[in-house]
C-alpha positions as CSV (number, residue, x, y, z in Angstrom):
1,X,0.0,0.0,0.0
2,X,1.1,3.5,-0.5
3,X,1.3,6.8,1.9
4,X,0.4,10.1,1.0
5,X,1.2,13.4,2.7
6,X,-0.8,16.2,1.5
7,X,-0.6,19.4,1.4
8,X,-3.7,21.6,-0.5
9,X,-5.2,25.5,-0.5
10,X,-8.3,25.3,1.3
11,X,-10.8,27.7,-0.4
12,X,-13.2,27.4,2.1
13,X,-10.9,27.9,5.2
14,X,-8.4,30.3,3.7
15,X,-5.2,28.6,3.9
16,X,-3.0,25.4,3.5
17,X,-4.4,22.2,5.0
18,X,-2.9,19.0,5.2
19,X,-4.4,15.8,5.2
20,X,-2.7,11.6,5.2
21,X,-3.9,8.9,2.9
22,X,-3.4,5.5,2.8
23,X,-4.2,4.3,-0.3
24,X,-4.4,0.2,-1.1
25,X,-2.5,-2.3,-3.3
26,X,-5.4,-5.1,-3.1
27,X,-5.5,-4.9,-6.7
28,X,-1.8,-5.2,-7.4
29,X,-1.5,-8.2,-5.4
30,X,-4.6,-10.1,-6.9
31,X,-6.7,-8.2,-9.9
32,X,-9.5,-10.7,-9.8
33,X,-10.5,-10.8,-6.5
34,X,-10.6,-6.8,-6.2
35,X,-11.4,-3.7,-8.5
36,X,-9.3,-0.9,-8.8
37,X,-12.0,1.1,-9.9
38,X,-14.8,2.6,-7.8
39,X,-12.5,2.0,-4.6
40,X,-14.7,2.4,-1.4
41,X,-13.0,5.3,1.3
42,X,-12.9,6.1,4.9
43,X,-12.8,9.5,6.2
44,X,-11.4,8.7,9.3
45,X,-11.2,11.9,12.1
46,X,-9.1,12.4,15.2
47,X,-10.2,13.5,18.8
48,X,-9.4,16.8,20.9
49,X,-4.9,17.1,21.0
50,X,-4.6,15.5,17.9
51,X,-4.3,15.7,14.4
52,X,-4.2,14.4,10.6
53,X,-1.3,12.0,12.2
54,X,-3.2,10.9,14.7
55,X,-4.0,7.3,13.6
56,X,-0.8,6.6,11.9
57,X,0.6,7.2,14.6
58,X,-1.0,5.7,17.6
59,X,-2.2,2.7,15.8
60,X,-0.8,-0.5,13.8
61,X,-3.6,1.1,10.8
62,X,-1.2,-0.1,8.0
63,X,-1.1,-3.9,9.5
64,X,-5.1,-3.7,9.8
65,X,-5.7,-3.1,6.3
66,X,-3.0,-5.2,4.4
67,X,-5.3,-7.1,2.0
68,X,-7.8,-4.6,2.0
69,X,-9.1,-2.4,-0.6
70,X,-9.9,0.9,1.2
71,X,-8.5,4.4,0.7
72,X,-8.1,5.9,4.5
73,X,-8.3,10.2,4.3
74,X,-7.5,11.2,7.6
75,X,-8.1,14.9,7.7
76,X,-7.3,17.8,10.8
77,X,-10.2,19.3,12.2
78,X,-7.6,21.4,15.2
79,X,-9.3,21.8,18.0
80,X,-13.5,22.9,16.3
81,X,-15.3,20.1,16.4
82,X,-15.7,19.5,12.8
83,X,-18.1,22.5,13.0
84,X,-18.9,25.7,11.3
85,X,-17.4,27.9,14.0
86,X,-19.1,30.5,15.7
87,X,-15.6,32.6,14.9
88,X,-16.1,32.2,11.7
89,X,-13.8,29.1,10.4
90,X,-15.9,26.5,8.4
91,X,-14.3,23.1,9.3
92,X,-17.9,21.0,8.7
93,X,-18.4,22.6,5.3
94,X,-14.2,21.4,4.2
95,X,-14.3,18.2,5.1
96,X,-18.2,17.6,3.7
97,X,-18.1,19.8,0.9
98,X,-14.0,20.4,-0.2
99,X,-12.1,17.5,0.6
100,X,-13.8,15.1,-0.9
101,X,-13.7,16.9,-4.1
102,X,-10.0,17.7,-3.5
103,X,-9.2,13.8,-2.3
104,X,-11.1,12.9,-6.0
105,X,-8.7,15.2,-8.1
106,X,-5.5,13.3,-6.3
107,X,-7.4,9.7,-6.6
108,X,-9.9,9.1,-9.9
109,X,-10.4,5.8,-8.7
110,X,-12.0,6.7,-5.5
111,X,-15.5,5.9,-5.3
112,X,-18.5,8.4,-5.3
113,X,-21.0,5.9,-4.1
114,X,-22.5,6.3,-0.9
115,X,-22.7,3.0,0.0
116,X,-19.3,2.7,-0.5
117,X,-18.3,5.6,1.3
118,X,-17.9,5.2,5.0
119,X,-17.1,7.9,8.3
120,X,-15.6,7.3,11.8
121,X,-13.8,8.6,14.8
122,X,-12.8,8.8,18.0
123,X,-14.0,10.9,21.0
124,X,-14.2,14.9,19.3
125,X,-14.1,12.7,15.8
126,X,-16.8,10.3,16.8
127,X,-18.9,13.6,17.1
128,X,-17.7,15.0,13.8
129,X,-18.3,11.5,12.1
130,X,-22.1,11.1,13.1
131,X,-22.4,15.2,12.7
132,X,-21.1,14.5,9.2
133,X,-23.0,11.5,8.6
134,X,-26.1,13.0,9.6
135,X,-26.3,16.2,8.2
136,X,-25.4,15.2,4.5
137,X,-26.6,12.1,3.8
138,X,-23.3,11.0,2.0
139,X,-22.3,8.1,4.1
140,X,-23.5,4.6,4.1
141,X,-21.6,3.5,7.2
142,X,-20.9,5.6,10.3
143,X,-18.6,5.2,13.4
144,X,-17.8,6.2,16.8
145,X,-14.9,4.9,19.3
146,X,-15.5,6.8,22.6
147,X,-17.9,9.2,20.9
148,X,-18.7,12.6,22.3
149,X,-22.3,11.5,21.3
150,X,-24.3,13.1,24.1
151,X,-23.4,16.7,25.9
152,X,-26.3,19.0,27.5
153,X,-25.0,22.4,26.5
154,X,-26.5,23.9,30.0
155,X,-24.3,21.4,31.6
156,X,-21.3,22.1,29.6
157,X,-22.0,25.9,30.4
158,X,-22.1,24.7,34.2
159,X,-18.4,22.5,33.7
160,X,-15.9,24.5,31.3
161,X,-13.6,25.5,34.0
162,X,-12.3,28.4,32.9
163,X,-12.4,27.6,28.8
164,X,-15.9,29.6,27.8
165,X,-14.4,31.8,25.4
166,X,-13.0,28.6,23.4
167,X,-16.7,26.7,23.7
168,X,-18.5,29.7,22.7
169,X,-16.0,30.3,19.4
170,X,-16.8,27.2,18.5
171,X,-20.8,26.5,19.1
172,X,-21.7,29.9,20.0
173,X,-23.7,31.4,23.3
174,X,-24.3,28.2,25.2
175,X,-27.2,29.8,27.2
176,X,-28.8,30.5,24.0
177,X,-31.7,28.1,22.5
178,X,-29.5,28.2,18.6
179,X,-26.6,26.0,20.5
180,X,-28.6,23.1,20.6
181,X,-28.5,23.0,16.7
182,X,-25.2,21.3,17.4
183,X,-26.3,18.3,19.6
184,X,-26.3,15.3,17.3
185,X,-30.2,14.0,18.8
186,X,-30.7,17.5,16.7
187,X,-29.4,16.5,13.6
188,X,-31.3,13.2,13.1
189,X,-34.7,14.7,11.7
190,X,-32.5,15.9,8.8
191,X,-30.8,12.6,8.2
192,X,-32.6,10.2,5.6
193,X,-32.3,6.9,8.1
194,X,-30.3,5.3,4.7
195,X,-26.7,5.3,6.8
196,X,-25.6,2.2,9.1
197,X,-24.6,3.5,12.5
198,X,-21.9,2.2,14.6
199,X,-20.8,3.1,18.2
200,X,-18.3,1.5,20.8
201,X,-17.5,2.6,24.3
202,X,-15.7,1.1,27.4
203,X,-17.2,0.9,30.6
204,X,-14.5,2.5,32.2
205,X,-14.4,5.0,29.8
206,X,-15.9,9.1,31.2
207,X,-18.3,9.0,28.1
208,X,-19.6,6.0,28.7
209,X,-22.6,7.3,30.6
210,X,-23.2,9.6,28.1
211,X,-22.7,6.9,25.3
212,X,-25.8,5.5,26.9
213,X,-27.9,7.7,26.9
214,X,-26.6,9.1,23.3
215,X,-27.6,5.6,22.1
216,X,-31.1,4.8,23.6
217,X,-32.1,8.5,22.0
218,X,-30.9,7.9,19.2
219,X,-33.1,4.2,18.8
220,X,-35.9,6.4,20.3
221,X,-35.6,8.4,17.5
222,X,-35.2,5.5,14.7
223,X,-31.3,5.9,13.8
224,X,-30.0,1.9,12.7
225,X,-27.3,1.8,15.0
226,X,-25.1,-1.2,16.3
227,X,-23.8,-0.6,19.7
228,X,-21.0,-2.2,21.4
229,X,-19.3,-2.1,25.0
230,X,-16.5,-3.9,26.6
231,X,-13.9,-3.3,29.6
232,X,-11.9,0.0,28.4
233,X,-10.9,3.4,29.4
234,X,-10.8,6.4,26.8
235,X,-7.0,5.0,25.5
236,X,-5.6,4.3,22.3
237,X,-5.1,0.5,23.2
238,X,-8.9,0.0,22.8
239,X,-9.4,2.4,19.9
240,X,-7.0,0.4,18.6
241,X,-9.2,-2.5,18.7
242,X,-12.7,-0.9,17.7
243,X,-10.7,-0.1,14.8
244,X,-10.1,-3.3,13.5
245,X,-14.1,-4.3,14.3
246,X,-14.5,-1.4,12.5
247,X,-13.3,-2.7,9.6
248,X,-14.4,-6.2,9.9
249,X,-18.5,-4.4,10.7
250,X,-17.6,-2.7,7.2
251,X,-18.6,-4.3,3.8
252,X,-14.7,-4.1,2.7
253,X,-13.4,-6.9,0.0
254,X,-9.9,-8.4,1.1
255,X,-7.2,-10.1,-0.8
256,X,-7.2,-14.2,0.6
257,X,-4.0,-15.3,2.1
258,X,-3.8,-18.4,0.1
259,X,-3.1,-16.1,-2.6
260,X,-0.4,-14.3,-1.2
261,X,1.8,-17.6,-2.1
């Protein structure tokens, strides 16, 4: 498989952004048992303190998808929550609208199928990936490791110790009724019920409670989604894991090993 560090102009934003891509050999290895044509891709998005080089990183991602054909896009959202800031910076609408057209340019061969096009993320990006997912309909498969699924913006008014002025430039007066526009139980009366939801969260994990509750509202509310605990704290060694149920939830088309011979 082949890495790709890239840098591009953001229109949208105003200056250079960089993005990773992991792009697969499948098709090198065995041409009949995988396309290289109308390749499915996984925007897959980081949480609070890190970045576009998150997952490389932290995890063994190039191990879990040898014989895979998947193009990985791992973008940078900083620290704005995948959202349209209240300061002004439009982070949802460059990672919906621009980078996939950008990421297209670069790879011709990347699909434009929605059922082939899949989200996910952990903590601030499992937020971002059922935000994304939810607002534009252009996902088939969503998912969330240690989600930020669930906040009440009254109680994170109540518990920002000190950081207001960094909430507010991101979703705007928390004491006002327009903030709630950004909690994802919001979202799902604009969503067309068409993508396949996935969630994960340890039990040991600070979100977990909030994971919960995220969950049974969303059910409430008819969203398919396919929840998952286990043992696990909010750590990189489970996300680790999720990651590679990720994949295997994930319609993906692998290589056989017999044929690696």
């Amino acid at each position: 498989m082949a890495f790709f560090q890239i840098e591009y102009q953001s229109k949208i934003l105003g200056y250079e952004r960089q993005v990773n891509v992991i792009y697969p050999d499948a098709f090198e290895i065995d041409p009949e048992a995988v396309a290289d044509k109308d390749i499915p891709v996984l925007y897959l998005l980081h949480g609070m303190g890190g970045n576009h080089n998150s997952w490389q990183k932290r995890t063994a991602i190039e191990r879990l998808l040898r014989h895979t054909n998947l193009i990985v896009i791992m973008p940078s959202t900083d620290l704005a929550w995948y959202t349209n800031t209240a300061y002004g910076l439009r982070y949802f609408d460059a990672i919906a609208q621009e980078l996939p057209e950008v990421m297209r340019r670069f790879f011709p061969n990347m699909t434009d199928k929605r059922e082939k096009t899949y989200i996910a993320g952990l903590s601030m990006g499992g937020y971002g990936a059922y935000k994304l997912a939810l607002l534009t309909n252009q996902f088939g498969y969503a998912g969330s490791f240690s989600g930020a699924l669930s906040f009440d913006m009254d109680n994170l008014s109540d518990n920002i110790d000190g950081n207001l002025n960094y909430w507010q430039g991101v979703f705007g007066d928390l004491s006002k009724e327009e903030a709630n526009r950004h909690l994802l139980t919001e979202m799902v009366a604009k969503h067309d019920m068409k993508t396949q939801f996935y969630a994960w969260c340890g039990r040991q994990d600070y979100l977990y409670q909030a994971n919960e509750q995220a969950v049974a509202d969303f059910k409430s509310l008819g969203l398919n989604i396919d929840y998952h605990t286990a043992p696990g704290k909010h750590e990189w060694y489970y996300w680790e894991k999720q990651l590679e149920a990720f994949f295997e939830w994930l319609p993906l088309d692998y290589v056989k090993e017999e044929r690696l011979s």
